[in-house]
C-alpha positions as CSV (number, residue, x, y, z in Angstrom):
1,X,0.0,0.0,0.0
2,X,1.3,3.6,-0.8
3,X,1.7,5.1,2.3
4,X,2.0,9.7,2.2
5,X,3.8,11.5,4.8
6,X,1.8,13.6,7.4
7,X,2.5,17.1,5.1
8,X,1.4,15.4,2.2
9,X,-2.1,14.4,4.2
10,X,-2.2,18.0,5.7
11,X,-2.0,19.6,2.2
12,X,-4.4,17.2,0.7
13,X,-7.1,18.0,3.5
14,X,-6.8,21.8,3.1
15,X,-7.0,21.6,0.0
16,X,-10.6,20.1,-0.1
17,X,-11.3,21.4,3.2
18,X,-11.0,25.0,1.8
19,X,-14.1,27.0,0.8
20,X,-15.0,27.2,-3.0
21,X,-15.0,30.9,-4.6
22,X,-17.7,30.9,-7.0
23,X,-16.9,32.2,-10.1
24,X,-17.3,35.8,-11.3
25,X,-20.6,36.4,-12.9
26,X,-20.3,37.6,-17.1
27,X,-21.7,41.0,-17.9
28,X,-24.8,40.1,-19.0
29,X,-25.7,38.0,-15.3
30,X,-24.3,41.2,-13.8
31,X,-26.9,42.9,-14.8
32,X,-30.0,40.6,-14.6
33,X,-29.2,40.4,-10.9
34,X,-28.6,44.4,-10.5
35,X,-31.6,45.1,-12.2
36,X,-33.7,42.3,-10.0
37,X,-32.2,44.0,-6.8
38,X,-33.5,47.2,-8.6
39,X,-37.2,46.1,-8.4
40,X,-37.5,44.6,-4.7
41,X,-36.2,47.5,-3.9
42,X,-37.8,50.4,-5.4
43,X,-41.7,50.1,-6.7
44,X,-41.4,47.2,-8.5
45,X,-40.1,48.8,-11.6
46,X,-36.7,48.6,-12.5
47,X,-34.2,51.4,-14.0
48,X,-32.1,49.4,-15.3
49,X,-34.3,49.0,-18.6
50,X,-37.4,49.4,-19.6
51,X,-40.9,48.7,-18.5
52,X,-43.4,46.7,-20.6
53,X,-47.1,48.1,-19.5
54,X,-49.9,45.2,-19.2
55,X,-51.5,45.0,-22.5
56,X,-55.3,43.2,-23.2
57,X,-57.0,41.4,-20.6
58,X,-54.5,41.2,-18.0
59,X,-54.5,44.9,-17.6
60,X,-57.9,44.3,-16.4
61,X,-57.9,41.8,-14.0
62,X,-59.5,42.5,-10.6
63,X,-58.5,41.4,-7.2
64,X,-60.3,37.8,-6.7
65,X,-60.2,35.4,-3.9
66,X,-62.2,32.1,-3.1
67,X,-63.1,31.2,0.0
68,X,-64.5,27.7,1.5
69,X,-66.4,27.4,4.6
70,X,-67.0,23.6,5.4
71,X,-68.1,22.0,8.9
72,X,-68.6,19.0,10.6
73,X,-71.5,18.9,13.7
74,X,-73.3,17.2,15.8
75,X,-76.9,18.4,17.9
76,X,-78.0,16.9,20.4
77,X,-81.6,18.4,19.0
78,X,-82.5,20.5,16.3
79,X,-80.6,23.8,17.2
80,X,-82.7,26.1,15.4
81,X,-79.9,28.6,14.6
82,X,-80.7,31.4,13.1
83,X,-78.2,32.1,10.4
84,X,-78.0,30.9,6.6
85,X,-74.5,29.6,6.8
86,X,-74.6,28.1,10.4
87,X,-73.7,24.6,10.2
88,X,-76.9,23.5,11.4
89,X,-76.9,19.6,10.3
90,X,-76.2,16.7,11.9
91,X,-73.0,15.8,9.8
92,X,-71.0,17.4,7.1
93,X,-72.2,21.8,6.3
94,X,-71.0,23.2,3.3
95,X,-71.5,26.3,4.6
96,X,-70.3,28.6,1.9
97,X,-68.0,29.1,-0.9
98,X,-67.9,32.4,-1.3
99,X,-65.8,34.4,-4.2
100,X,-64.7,38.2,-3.7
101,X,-64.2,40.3,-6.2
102,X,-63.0,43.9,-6.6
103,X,-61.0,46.7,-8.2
104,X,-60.6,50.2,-8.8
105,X,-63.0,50.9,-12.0
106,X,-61.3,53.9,-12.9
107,X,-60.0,57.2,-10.8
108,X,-63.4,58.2,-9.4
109,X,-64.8,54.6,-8.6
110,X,-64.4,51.2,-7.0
111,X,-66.5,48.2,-7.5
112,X,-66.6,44.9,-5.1
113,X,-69.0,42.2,-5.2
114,X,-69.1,38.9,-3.3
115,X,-71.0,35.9,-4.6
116,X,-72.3,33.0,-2.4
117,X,-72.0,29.7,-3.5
118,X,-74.4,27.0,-2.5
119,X,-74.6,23.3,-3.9
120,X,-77.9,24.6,-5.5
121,X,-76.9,27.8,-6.7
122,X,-75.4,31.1,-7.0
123,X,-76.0,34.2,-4.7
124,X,-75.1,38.0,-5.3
125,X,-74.6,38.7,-1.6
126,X,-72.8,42.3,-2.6
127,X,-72.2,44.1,-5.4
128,X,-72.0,47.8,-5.3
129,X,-69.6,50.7,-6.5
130,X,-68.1,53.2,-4.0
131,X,-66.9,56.3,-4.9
132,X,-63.1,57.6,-4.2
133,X,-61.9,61.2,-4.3
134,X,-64.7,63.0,-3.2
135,X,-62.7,65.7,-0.9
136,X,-64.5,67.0,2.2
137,X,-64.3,63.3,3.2
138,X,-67.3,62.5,1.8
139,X,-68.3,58.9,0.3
140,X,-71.1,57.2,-1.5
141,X,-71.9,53.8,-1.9
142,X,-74.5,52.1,-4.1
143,X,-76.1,48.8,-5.1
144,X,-76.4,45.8,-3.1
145,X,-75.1,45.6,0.3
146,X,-74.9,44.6,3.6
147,X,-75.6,47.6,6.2
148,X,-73.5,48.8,8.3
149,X,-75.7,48.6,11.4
150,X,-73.1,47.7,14.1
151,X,-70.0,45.8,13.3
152,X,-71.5,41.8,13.1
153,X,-73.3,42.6,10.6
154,X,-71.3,44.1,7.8
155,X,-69.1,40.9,7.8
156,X,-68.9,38.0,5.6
157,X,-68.3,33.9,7.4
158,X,-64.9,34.3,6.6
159,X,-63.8,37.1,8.8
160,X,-65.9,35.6,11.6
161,X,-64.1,34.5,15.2
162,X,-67.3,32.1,15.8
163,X,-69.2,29.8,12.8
164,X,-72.7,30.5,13.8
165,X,-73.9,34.0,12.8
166,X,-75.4,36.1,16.1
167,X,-78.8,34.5,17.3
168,X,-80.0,38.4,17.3
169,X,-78.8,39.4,14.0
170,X,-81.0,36.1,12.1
171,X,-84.0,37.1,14.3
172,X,-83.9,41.0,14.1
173,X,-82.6,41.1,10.6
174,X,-82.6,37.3,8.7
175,X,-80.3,35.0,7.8
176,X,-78.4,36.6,5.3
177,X,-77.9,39.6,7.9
178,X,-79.2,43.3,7.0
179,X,-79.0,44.0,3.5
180,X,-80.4,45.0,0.1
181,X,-80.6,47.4,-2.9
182,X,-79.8,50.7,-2.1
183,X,-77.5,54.0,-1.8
184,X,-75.3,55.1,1.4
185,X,-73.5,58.0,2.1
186,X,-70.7,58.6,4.6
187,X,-68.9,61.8,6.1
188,X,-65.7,61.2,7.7
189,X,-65.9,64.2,10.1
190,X,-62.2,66.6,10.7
191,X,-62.0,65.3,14.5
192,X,-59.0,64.5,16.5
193,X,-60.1,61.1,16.5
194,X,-61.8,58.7,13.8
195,X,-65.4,59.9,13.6
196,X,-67.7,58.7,10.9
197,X,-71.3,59.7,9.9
198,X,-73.1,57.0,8.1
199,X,-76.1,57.0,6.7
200,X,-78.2,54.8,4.0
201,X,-81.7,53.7,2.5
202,X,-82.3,50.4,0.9
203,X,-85.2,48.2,-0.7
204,X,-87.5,46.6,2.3
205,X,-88.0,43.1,0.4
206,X,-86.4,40.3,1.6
207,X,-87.4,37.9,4.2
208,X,-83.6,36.8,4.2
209,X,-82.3,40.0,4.5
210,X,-85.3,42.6,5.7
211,X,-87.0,40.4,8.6
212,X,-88.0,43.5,10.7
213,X,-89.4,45.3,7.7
214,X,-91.1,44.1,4.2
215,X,-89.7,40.9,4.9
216,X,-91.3,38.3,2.5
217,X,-93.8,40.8,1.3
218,X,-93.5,42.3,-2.3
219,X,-91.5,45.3,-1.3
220,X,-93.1,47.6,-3.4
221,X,-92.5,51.3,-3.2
222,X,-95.3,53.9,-3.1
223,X,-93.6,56.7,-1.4
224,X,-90.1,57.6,0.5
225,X,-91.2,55.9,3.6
226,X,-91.5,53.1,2.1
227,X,-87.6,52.7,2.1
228,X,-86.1,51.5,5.2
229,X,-83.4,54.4,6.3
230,X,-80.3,54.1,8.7
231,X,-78.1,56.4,10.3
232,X,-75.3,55.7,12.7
233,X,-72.3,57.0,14.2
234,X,-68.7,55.5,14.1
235,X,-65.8,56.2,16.3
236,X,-62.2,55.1,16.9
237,X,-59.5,56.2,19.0
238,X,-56.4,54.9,21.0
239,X,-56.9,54.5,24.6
240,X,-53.2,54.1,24.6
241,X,-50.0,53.0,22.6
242,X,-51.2,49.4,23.4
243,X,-55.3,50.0,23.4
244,X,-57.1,50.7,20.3
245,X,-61.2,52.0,21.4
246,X,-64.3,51.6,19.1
247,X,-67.6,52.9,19.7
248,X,-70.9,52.8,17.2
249,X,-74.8,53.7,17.5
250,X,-77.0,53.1,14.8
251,X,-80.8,53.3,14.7
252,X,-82.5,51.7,11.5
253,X,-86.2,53.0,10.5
254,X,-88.6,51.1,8.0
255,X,-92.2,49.6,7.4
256,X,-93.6,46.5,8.1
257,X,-96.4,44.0,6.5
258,X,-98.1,43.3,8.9
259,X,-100.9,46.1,8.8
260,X,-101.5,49.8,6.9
261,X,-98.7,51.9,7.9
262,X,-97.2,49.5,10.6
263,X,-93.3,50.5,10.9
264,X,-90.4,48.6,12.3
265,X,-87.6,50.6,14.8
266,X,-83.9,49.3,15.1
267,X,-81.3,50.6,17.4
268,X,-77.8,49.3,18.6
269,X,-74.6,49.9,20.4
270,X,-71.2,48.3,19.9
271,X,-68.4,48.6,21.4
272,X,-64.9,46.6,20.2
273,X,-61.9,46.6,22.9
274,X,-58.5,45.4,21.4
275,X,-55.3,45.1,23.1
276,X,-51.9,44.2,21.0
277,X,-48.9,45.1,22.5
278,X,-46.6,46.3,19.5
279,X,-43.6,45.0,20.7
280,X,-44.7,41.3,21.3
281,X,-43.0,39.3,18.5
282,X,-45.3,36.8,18.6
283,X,-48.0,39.0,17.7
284,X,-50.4,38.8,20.8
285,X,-53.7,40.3,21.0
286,X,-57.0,40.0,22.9
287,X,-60.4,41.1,21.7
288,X,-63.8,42.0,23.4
289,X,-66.8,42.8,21.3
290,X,-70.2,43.4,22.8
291,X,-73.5,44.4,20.6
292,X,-76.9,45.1,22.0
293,X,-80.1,45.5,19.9
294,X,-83.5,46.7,20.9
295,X,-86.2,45.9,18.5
296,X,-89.7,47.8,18.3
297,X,-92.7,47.3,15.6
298,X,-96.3,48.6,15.3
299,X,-98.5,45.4,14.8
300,X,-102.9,46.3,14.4
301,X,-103.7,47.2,18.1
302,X,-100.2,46.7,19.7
303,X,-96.2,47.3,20.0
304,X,-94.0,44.6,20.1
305,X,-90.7,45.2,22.1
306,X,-87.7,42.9,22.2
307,X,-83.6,43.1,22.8
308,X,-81.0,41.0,22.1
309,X,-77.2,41.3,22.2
310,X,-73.8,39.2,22.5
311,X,-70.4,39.8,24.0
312,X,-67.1,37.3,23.0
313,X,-63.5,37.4,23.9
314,X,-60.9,36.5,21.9
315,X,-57.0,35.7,22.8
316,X,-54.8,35.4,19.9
317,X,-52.1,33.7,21.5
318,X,-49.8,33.7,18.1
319,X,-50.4,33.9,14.8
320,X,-51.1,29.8,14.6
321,X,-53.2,29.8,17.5
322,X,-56.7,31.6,19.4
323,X,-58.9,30.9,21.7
324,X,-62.3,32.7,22.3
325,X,-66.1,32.1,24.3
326,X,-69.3,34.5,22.8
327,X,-72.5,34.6,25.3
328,X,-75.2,35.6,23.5
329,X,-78.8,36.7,24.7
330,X,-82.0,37.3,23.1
331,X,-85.7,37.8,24.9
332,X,-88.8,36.7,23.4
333,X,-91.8,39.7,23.3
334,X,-91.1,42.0,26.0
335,X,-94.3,42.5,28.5
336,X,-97.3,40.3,28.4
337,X,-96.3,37.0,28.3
338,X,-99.1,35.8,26.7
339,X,-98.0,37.8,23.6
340,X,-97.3,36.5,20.6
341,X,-94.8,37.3,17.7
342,X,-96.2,37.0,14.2
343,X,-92.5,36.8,13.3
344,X,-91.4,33.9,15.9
345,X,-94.8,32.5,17.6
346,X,-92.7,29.7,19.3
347,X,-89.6,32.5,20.5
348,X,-91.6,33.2,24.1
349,X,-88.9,33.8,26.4
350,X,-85.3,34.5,27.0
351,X,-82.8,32.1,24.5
352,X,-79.2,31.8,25.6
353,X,-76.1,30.4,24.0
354,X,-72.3,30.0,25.1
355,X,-70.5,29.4,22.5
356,X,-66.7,28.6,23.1
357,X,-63.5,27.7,20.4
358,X,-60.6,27.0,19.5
359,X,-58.7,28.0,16.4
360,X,-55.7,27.0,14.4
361,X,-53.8,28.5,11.6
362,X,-51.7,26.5,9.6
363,X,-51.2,29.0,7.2
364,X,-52.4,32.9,6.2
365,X,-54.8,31.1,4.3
366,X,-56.5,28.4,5.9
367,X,-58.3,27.7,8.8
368,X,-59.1,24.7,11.4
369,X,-61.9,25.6,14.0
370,X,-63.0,23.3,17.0
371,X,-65.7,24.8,19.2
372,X,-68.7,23.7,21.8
373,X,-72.0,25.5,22.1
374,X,-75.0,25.0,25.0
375,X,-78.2,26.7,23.5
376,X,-80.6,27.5,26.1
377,X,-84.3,28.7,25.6
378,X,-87.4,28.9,28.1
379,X,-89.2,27.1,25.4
380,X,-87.6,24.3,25.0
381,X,-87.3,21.2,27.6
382,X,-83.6,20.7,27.9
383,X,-80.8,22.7,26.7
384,X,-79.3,21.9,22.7
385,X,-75.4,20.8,22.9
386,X,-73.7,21.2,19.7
387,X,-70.0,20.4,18.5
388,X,-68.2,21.8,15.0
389,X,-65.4,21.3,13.5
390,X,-64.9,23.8,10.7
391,X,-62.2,23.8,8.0
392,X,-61.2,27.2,5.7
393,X,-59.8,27.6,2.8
394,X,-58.9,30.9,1.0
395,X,-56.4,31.6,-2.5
396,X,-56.5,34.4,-4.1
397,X,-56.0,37.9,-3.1
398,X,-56.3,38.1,0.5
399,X,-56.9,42.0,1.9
400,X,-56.9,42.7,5.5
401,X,-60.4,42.7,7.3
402,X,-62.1,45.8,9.0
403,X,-60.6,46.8,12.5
C-alpha cells in the first residue's frame, strides 16, 4: 500500500477542506441580478431597462379570492340557529364558498361584489360601487349591500371569530344579515379622533335579508317611507399605545307588513376593545366585542318590544393559535307574556347560547376551527349541545379585514 507522509495528508485536506469561490458572474448575469435587486427594492419597476405596461385582458384583472367554509357537527336536537350559513346539520355543512371580487374601476370609482356559492346555486350577496376622491371626506356607496348597522353585521363567514352568525342578527334582521338594494353616504368628520357619519336607505324586500321590515312581502314602493333608512355614528380612537377603542350607534327605520302603515324601529350599540402590545414578537392580541339591539314594531292594536345582544372574547395567542367564548342573549316579546310574535310565535322567552372555540392557523390562508355550544331557551325542555369542526380555505387575493 502507498503510504504519504503527514505534510502530504495535511496539504491534501486543506485543500478540499477550503471553501470554493464561486466564479465571477459575465456582464450580462451582472446585470439581470442588478436590475432584480433594482425592483424589490424600489416600486417594483426597475431602472435598469425598460418597463413593458400590461397590455389586453390582464390589464384588467381584478383582485379575486375564493373562500371555502365547510363544517362538521353534531346536535343533540335540532338547534334552530338562526343564520344561513350556520352549520346547522347533523353531519357534514357546506357552509359557503364564497368568491370576492373587486377593483378600482377607474380614478373616481371602486367596484366589489361577493358571490355565495351553495350546492344549489349562485347568490349576489354584494355588489356595489363606491366612490373615491370626493374631498370633504365624503363617500357614496351604491347597489347591493350589507348595512352597516353595528360591526357583526357588515361581515362575511370568513372574517368571523365564531361559525354561527349572532342569534340576534337572524332574528332581528334574517339570515343573510341586514342588507339589500340601495345607496349610502358617509362623512368622515375633521376630528382629533376617527369619527364617521353614516347613513343609507335600501329596498324593504327580503325575508332573508329585511325580517324587521317588508320581509317576504313584495316590497313595493309607493312613497319615500317606504324605504327603510339608517343612520349611525362610528368612532375610533387609541386608549393608549397598546389600546385601540371603538364605539358605534346606529338606529334603523322602516315599514312592516303586517298592517297599513305598521313601521319597524332598530337601534344598537357596539363597542370593540382590542389590546396588541406592538412590541410582542409573537403578535399577541385580545379582543372584546359586545353588541346590544332593541327591536320595536307597530302590529294592528299593539307594539312589540324585544332586545337581544352578545359579547365574546378572543385571545390570539400567536399567529397559529386563538382561543375565544361568545354569550349571547335574546328575549322573546317584552311584557305580556301571553304575547305572541307573528315573526317567531314559538320564541316566548329569554334564548341563551355559550359558545366557546378553539382555532388553528396552519397558514395565512387556511383555517381549522373546533368549538362547543350549549343553546338554552325557556321554550324548549332541555338545553341543545352542539360540537363543529370547521375547516377554511382561501387563494386568491387576500386584503386585511375591518378593525
Amino acid at each position: 500500500m502507498m503510504g504519504f507522509s503527514a505534510g502530504t495528508l495535511g496539504f491534501v485536506t486543506a485543500l478540499l477542506t477550503a471553501p470554493v469561490e464561486p466564479p465571477e458572474p459575465t456582464p450580462a448575469e451582472f446585470d439581470a441580478i442588478q436590475k432584480a435587486l433594482l425592483e424589490d427594492a424600489g416600486d417594483g419597476q426597475a431602472t435598469a431597462g425598460p418597463v413593458v405596461p400590461l397590455s389586453g385582458a390582464a390589464a384588467y384583472l381584478p383582485d379575486m379570492a375564493f373562500i371555502l367554509d365547510v363544517a362538521g357537527a353534531w346536535h343533540s336536537d335540532e338547534p334552530g340557529w338562526t343564520g344561513g350559513h350556520d352549520p346547522s346539520t347533523v353531519g357534514f355543512n357546506f357552509q359557503s364558498l364564497e368568491l370576492a371580487v373587486g377593483a378600482a374601476a377607474d380614478p373616481y370609482l371602486r367596484f366589489d361584489a361577493n358571490f355565495a356559492f351553495s350546492l344549489f346555486g349562485v347568490e349576489v350577496e354584494e355588489a356595489y360601487g363606491t366612490s373615491l376622491g370626493i374631498p370633504g371626506g365624503i363617500q357614496v356607496r351604491a347597489g347591493q349591500f350589507l348595512s352597516r348597522f353595528g360591526r357583526a353585521n357588515a361581515s362575511h363567514p370568513h372574517a368571523w371569530q365564531f361559525s354561527a352568525q349572532p342569534l340576534v342578527i337572524g332574528k332581528f334582521f334574517g339570515s343573510e344579515g341586514n342588507r339589500g338594494l340601495g345607496l349610502e353616504l358617509s362623512w368622515l368628520a375633521p376630528a382629533p379622533w376617527f369619527l364617521e357619519l353614516v347613513s343609507s336607505m335600501q329596498m324593504p324586500d327580503g325575508y332573508c335579508c329585511m325580517r324587521s321590515y317588508g320581509g317576504s312581502a313584495s316590497g313595493k314602493i309607493d312613497g319615500v317611507l317606504d324605504f327603510v333608512y339608517l343612520v349611525g355614528v362610528k368612532q375610533f380612537w387609541d386608549a393608549s399605545a397598546d389600546t385601540g377603542v371603538g364605539f358605534g350607534v346606529t338606529g334603523q327605520f322602516g315599514p312592516n307588513p303586517t298592517g297599513r302603515e305598521t313601521r319597524s324601529e332598530i337601534y344598537g350599540v357596539d363597542l370593540l376593545v382590542r389590546h396588541r402590545p406592538r412590541g410582542d414578537v409573537d403578535r399577541t392580541a385580545l379582543t372584546f366585542a359586545l353588541e346590544a339591539l332593541f327591536r320595536t314594531r307597530q302590529v294592528p292594536d299593539d307594539v312589540l318590544q324585544d332586545v337581544g345582544g352578545f359579547a365574546s372574547l378572543a385571545w390570539d395567542i400567536d399567529p397559529e393559535w386563538s382561543i375565544g367564548s361568545r354569550y349571547e342573549a335574546v328575549s322573546g316579546p317584552l311584557g305580556d307574556p301571553a304575547v305572541v310574535d307573528p315573526l317567531d310565535p314559538e320564541w316566548n322567552t329569554l334564548r341563551q347560547r355559550v359558545t366557546v372555540q378553539g382555532t388553528y392557523w396552519p397558514s395565512h390562508f387556511s383555517r381549522i376551527r373546533l368549538e362547543v355550544a350549549s343553546d338554552v331557551a325557556g321554550f324548549r325542555e332541555a338545553p341543545v349541545w352542539s360540537i363543529v369542526l370547521g375547516l377554511e380555505l382561501l387563494v386568491g387575493a387576500h386584503g386585511a379585514h375591518s378593525f
